[in-house]
C-alpha positions in Angstrom: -6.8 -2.2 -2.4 -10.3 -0.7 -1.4 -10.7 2.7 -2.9 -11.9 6.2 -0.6 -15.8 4.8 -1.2 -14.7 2.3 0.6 -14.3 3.9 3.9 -10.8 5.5 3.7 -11.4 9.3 3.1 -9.2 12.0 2.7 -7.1 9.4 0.8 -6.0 10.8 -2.8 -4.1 8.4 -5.7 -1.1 9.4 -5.2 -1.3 8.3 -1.6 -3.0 5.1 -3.0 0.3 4.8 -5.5 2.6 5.4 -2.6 1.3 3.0 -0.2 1.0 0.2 -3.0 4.8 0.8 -4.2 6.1 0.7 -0.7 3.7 -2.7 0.1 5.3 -4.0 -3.7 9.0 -3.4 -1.9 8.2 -4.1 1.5 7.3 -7.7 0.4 9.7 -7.8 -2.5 12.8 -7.6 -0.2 12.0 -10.1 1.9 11.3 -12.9 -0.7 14.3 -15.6 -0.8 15.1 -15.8 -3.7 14.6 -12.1 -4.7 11.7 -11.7 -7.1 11.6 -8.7 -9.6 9.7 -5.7 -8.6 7.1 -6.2 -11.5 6.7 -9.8 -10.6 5.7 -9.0 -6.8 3.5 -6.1 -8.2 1.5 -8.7 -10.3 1.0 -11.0 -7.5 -0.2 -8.1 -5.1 -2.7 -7.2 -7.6 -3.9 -10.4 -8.1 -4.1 -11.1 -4.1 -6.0 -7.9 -3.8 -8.8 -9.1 -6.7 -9.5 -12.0 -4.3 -10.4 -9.4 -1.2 -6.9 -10.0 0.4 -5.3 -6.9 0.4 -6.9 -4.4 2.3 -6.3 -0.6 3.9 -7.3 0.3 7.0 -7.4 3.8 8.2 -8.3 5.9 11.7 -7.6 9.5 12.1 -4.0 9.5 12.1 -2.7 6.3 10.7 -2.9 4.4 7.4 -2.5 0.5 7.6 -1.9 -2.0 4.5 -3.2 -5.2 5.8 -2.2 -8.0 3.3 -3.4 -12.0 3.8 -4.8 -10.7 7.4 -0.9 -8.9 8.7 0.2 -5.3 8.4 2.7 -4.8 5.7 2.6 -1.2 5.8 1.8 1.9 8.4 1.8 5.1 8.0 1.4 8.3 9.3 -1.7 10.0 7.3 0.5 13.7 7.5 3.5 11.6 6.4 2.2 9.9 3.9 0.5 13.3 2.5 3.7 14.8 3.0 5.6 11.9 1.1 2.9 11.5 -1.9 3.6 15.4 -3.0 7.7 14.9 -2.6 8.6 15.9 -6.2 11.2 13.1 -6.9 12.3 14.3 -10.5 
């Protein structure tokens, strides 16, 4: 994925964690036959070395664009809001 350089400010880790667990299960439950979660994780990073998995970003909104379709969108306060959750 590209990084905040890259044009996506305002964008911490943890919001770069969240959005690339929820593209790993996005994709992950709808493979036939199921593939584990590590396995789809791998292959998303590997995509992404080769320029294919990108995020896209406006004011409001957070896109993860994989292989040129969304995966994932989210709302920039949501996803704020969602990377600060304390899930312990």
């Amino acid at each position: 994925m590209t990084t905040q350089s890259d044009g996506i400010p305002w964008l911490t880790n943890r919001e770069r964690d969240l959005l690339a667990h929820l593209s790993t299960i996005t994709v992950q439950r709808q493979l036939k036959p199921a593939r584990s979660y590590q396995r789809v994780s791998d292959a998303l990073a590997e995509i992404a070395e080769d320029g294919q998995v990108l995020l896209r970003a406006d004011d409001a909104n957070v896109y993860v664009v994989i292989c040129g379709r969304v995966i994932v969108h989210a709302a920039r306060d949501w996803l704020r809001w969602a990377a600060t959750v304390d899930t312990n």
